[in-house]
N, C-alpha and C positions, 0 to 999 in steps of 0.2 A: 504493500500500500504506500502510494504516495504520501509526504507531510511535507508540512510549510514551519521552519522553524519549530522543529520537534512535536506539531500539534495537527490532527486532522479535522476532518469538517464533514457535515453532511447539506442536505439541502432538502428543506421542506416544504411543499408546496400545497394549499389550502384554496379550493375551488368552489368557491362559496354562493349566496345565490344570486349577486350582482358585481362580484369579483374576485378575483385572484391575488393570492400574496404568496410571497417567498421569502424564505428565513436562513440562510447560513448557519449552521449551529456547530458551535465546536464539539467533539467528541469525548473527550473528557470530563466536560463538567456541564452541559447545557448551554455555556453561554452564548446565544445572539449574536450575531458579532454584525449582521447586516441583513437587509429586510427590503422587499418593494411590493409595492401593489398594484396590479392591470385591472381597472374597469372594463367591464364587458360594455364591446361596442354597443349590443344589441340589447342587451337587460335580459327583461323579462317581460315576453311579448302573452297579454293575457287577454288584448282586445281586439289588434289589429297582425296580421301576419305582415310584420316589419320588416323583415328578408325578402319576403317572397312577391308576389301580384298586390298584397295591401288587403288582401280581403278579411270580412269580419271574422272574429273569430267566435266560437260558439258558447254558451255557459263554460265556467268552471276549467277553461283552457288555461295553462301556462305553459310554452314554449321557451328552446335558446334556438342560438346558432352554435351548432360547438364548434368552428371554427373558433369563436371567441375564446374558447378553452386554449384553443392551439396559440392563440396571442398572447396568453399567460405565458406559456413556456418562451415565446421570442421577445418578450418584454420582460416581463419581473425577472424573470430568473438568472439574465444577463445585468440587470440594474440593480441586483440585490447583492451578485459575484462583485460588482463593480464598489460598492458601499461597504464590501465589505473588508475588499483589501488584499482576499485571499484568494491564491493562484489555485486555476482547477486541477492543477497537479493535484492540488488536498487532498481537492473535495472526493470522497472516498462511496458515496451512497446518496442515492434519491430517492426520498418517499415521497406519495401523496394520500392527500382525504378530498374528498368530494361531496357534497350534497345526493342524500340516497334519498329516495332510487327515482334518481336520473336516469331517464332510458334512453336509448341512442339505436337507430334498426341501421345495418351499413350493409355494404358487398362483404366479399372475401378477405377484400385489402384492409379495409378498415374506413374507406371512404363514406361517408354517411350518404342515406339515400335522397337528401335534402341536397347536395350541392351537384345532383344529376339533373341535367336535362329535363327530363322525364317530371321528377318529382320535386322539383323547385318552387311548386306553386301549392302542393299538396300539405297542409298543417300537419298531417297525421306523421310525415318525411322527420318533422324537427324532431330535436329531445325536446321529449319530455319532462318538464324541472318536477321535482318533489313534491311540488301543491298543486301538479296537473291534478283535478279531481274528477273529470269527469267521466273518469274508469268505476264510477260509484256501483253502479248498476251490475256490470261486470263482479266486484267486489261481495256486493248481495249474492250473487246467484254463487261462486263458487266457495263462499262459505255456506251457504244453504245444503248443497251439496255436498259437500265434505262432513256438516254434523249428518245429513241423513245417512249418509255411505258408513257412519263413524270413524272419520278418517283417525289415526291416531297425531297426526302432525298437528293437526287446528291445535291441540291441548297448546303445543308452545308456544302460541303467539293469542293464548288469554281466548281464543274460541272466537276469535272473530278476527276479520282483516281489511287494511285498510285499502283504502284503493290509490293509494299513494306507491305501493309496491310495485316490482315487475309485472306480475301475473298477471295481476286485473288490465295494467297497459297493455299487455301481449293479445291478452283475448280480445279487449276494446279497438286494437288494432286488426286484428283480423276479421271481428264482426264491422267493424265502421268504415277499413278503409283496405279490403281486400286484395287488392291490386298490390296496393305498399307491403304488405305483408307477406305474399307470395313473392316478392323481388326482394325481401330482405335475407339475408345471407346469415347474420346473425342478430338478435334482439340483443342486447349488450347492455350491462348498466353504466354509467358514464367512469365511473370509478374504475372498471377495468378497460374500457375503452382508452382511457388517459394512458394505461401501463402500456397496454399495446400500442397505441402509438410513437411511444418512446423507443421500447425496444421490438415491436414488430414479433414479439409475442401475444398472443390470449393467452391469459391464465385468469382462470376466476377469484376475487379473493374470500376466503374461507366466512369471514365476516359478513361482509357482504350477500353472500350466496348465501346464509343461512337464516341473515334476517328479510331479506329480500326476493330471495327465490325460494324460496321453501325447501332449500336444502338441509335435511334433518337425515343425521344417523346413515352420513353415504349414503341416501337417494333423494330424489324429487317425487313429488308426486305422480304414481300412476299411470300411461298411459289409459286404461282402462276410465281411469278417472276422470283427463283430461279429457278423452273423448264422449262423456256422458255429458261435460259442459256444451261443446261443441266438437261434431267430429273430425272438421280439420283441425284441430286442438292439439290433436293425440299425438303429434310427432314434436311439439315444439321444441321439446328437449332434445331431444337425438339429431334434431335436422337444424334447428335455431340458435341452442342453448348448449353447446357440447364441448366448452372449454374441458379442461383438468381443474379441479379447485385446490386451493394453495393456503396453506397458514400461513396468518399475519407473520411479517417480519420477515418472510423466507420472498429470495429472489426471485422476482419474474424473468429478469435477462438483464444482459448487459445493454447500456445506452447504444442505440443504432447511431448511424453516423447521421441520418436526416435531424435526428432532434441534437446530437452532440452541436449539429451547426444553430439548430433554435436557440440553445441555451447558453454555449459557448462552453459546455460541460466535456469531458474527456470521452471519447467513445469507450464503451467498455465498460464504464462506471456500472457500478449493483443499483439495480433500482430496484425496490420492495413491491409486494405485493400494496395494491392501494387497500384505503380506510373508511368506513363511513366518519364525513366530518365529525359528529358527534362523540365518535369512538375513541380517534386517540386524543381526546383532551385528557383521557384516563389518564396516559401514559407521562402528558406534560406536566402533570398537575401528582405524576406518581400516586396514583388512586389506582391501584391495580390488585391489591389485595380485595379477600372479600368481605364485603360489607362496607365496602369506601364506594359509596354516590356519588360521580361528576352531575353537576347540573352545569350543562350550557345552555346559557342564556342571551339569546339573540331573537331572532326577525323572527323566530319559533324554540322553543326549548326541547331538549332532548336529556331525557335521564337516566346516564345507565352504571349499572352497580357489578360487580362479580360474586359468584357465590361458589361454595364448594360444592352445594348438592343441587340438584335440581328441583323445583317445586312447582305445581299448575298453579298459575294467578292468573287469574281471569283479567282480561281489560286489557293486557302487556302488548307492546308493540311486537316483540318476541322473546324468545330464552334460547341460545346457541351455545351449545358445544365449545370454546375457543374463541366465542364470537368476539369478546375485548381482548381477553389475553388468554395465552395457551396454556390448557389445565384449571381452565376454572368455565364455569357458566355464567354468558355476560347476558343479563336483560338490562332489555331497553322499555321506555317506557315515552312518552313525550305533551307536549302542547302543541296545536297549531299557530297559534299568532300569540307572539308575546308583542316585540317589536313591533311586527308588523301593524298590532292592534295600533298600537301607544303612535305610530305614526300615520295610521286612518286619521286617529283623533286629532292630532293635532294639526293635521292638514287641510280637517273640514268641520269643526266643530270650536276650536277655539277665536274670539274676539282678536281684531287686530291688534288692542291694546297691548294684550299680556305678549304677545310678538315683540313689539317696539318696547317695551317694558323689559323683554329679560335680554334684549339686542344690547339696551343703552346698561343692563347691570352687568353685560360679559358674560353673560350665563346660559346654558344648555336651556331650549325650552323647558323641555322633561323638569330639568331639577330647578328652572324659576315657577314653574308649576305646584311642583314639592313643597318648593319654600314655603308657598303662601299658605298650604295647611299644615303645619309644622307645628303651630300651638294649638289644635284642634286636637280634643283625645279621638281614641278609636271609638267610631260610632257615630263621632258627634254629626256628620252631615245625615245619617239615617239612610246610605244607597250601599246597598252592595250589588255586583256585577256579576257575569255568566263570565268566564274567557274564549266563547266559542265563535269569534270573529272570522277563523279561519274554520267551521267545524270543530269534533274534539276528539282526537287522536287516543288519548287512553284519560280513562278507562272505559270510557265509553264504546269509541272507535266510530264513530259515524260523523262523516263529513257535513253532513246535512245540516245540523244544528246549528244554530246562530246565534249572535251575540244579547245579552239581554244589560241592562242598567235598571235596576228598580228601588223606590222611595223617592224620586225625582217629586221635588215642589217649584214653585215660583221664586223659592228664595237659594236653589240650587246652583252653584256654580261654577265655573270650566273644571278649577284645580280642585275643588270636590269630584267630579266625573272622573278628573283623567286619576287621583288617587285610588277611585274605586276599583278602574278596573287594572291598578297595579297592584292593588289586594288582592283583586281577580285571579291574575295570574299566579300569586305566593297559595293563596286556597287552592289553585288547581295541582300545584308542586305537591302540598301537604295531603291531597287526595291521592296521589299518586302515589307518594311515599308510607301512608295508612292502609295502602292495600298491600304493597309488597311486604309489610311488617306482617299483616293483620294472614297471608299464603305462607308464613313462611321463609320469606327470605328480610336478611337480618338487614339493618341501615348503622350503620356503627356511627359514622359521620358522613358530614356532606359537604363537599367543595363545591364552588362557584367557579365558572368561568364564562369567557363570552364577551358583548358588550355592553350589556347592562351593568358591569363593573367597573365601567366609566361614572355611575351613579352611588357615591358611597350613603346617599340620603335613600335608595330603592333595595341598596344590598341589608341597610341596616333595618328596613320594613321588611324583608323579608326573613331575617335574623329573629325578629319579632312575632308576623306572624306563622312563622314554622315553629315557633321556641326550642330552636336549636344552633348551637351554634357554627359560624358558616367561616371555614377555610378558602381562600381565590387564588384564582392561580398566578402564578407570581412573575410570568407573561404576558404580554398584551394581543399576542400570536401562537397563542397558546393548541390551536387547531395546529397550523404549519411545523409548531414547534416538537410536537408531539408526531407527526410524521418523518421528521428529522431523527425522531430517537427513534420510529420502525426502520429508517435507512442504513444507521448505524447497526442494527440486529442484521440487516442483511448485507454488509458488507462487511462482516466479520467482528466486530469492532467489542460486541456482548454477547453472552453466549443466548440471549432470551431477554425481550420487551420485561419482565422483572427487574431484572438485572440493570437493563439499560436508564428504565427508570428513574431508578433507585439511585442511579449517579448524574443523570440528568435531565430529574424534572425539577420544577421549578414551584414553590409554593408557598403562600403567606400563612399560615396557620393560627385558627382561632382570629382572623381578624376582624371579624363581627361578631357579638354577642349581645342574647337579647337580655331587653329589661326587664323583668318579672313582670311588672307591674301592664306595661302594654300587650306582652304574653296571655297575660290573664284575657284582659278585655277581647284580644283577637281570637282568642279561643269561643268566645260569645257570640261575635261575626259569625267566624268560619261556619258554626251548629245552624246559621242562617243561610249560609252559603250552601251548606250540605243539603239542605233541606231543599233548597232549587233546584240544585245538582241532580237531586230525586228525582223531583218533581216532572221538570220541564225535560230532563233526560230521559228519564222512561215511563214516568206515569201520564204523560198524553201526548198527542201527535202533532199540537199546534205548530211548530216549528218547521216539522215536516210537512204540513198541507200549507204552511206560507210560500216555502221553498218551488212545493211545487205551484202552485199557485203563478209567480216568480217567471218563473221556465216555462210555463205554460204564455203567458202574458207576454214574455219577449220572444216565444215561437212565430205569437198570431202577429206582432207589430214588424217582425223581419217578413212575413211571409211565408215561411215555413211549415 
């Protein structure tokens, strides 16, 4: 292995849902050393098909272009080598994480069927980002299916699935846009589509594959299965989906010479198997043991834990095999919109005033928001909130559901709303975290990571009402940085993501703690909040005969 004045490097790279960063990180101790970030040209197309002819796009769409992805590797990853000082002699290993389950359908090469001729105009061609929802239906039917069949797999993804995953895209794909789907070569999720294009292997990563394709205990579901959904179904594994699947941390290949010229990286270089974003914050934040909680907390949160045994909990986004780290059971668990809520609100609900008010105080909306209820106790505005702006991912699992604000008066105001529904979100953590206790799997502590750790006035209400106390991680790249510690595992460097960890993550410990006294009172919320949770969750359909209501209304005014 190459080194730069006695010390090596890896490079980490985080594929997030409106951009790219990359992280230089030394291999001895974690530290940073250089960083860049690419905005995606294209975002995130949810209304109009921005690549392609322009046309509408239908409910519940979110498209990319992955090229955009490809412009991460020929931008950050050359501006972050440059930042950081350090010749690619070093740099010894590339990891990355991606937004799951991103899906990508391409040829044989790896060419996506969106930048063909053919299918340049066609929505169905793009990836799919993570909040694509309109796989819902698809989702229904093949959990339906699987409890009649008694499949044994539903057990580990809590008895239900979201339609955020591969499978519901795969089939939504071949029922809606058949043509794309018989010319796609393979269904791919974006996270190995990135490795293969690096080094011009497929290999699946083990993580991935298990919370996202329903890969459990070496196999996939069924043909027999797949073809009761639909019968051109039945081959999608064998003809679609037929990498090798690969444990985190172990090599996909070495850097091909196309990307060594994107990056300005070494040909040859180890690149790791990829990561769900959410997954290796484990690794950055050294939460790898079990019963250590990452929560990342961003544009949606994602919560996942290790345990030694396995246990059924209903509601979980899934339980894997290896899925965080190898020799332990990682479940996931999540929210749909934290961020993303927090900036609906404040982009169409708050007065110009408190804008030009926290402009001229230097201050974050978010926390000049915060400030203003700051001497208010818990309670005192009388609203507590639903977090289901984006649907609700666990423990629910139904995308459907929407967002509620309730106790609203004439005397209610913005930074009232917008605190409710970041209580919202801390309540939906604490339900999540009450079920895996309540199955079975143990919660020892809980770290934070993300961008909400920019807010130390949001981290320390959540300190409050979880009444626990909340360790962060002690990166700001803490996604990138934690793929940097799988690149080192694969390039020799540790013998095991443990190990790696353990000498190079990074984290503040104990650095929120709640007050007793606000603890108490939020604990009186929360039994409020729970109560809705019930309510409007399962004991009646109003949310869902809105919805459709909704989709029916914008069929008949498109014409459709």
């Amino acid at each position: 292995m190459s080194e730069h004045n006695g010390e090596r490097y890896t490079v980490g790279i985080d594929f997030g849902t409106l951009s790219g960063r990359a992280v230089i990180t030394r291999v001895h101790d974690g530290e940073i050393v250089g960083e860049a970030v690419h905005a995606y040209d294209h975002g995130v197309m949810d209304r109009v098909l921005g690549a392609g002819d322009g046309r509408t796009l239908p409910p519940d769409f979110a498209l990319q272009v992955p090229d955009d992805y490809r412009q991460v590797l020929r931008h950050a990853v050359p501006a972050a080598i440059e930042a950081s000082g350090v010749s690619p002699e070093a740099i010894v290993g590339v990891g990355i994480d991606f937004t799951s389950a991103t899906v990508i359908v391409s040829d044989d090469d790896g060419t996506p069927l969106c930048e063909t001729d053919r299918f340049r105009d066609e929505p169905h061609a793009y990836a799919k980002l993570w909040k694509h929802h309109a796989a819902q239906e698809q989702a229904h039917r093949i959990v339906a299916l699987a409890a009649e069949r008694d499949e044994p797999w539903l057990a580990r993804y809590g008895g239900d699935l979201s339609s955020e995953l591969l499978l519901p895209k795969a089939l939504e794909l071949l029922e809606k846009a058949p043509e794309v789907y018989a010319a796609a070569a393979q269904i791919v999720n974006a996270v190995d589509w990135i490795t293969w294009q690096l080094t011009g292997v497929l290999g699946y990563a083990a993580g991935d594959s298990g919370y996202k394709r329903m890969y459990q205990d070496g196999t996939y579901p069924s043909p027999k299965f797949l073809a009761a959904l639909n019968p051109g179904f039945a081959t999608v594994f064998t003809e679609k989906m037929n990498a090798p699947v690969l444990p985190l941390g172990a090599p996909v290949g070495g850097l091909n010479a196309t990307a060594a010229a994107w990056t300005g990286l070494r040909e040859g270089t180890a690149v790791a198997t990829g990561n769900i974003d959410a997954h290796v914050h484990a690794a950055s934040v050294n939460a790898v043991r079990p019963g250590q909680l990452t929560g990342i907390l961003g544009t949606s949160t994602c919560w996942v834990v290790p345990a030694a045994e396995y246990r059924d909990v209903p509601g979980i986004f899934g339980a894997v095999d290896g899925g965080i780290v190898d020799g332990s059971w990682g479940y996931e668990a999540g929210q749909s919109a934290v961020g993303d809520m927090f900036d609906w609100f404040t982009a169409n609900c708050v007065p110009q005033h408190y804008i030009d008010d926290a402009a001229a105080a230097g201050m974050h909306l978010n926390d000049y928001l915060m400030s203003l209820t700051r001497d208010q106790e818990v309670g005192e505005s009388g609203l507590v909130a639903l977090d289901w702006f984006n649907g609700n991912r666990s423990i629910l699992i139904d995308s459907d559901l929407t967002g509620l604000v309730i106790g609203q008066t004439l005397h209610t105001t913005a930074p009232e709303t917008f605190r409710a529904l970041v209580e919202a979100t801390a309540f939906g953590a604490r339900i999540i975290i009450d079920n895996f206790e309540a199955h079975g799997v143990p919660v020892t502590d809980v770290t934070a990571a993300g961008g909400l750790l920019a807010s130390s006035t949001i981290m320390q209400l959540y300190a409050d009402a979880l009444n626990r106390p909340l360790a962060v991680a002690g990166v700001a790249q803490a996604g990138a940085h934690g793929s940097a510690i799988h690149a080192a595992v694969a390039a020799g460097a540790y013998p095991d993501v443990v190990a790696a960890a353990a000498a190079m993550g990074r984290v503040r410990p104990d650095a929120y703690r709640p007050d007793p006294d606000r603890a108490a009172r939020y604990d009186r919320l929360y039994a409020e909040y729970s109560e809705l949770y019930r309510l409007l969750g399962t004991g009646t359909e109003v949310m869902h005969r809105l919805r459709a209501l909704s989709r029916e209304a914008k069929a008949h005014r498109s014409g459709a």
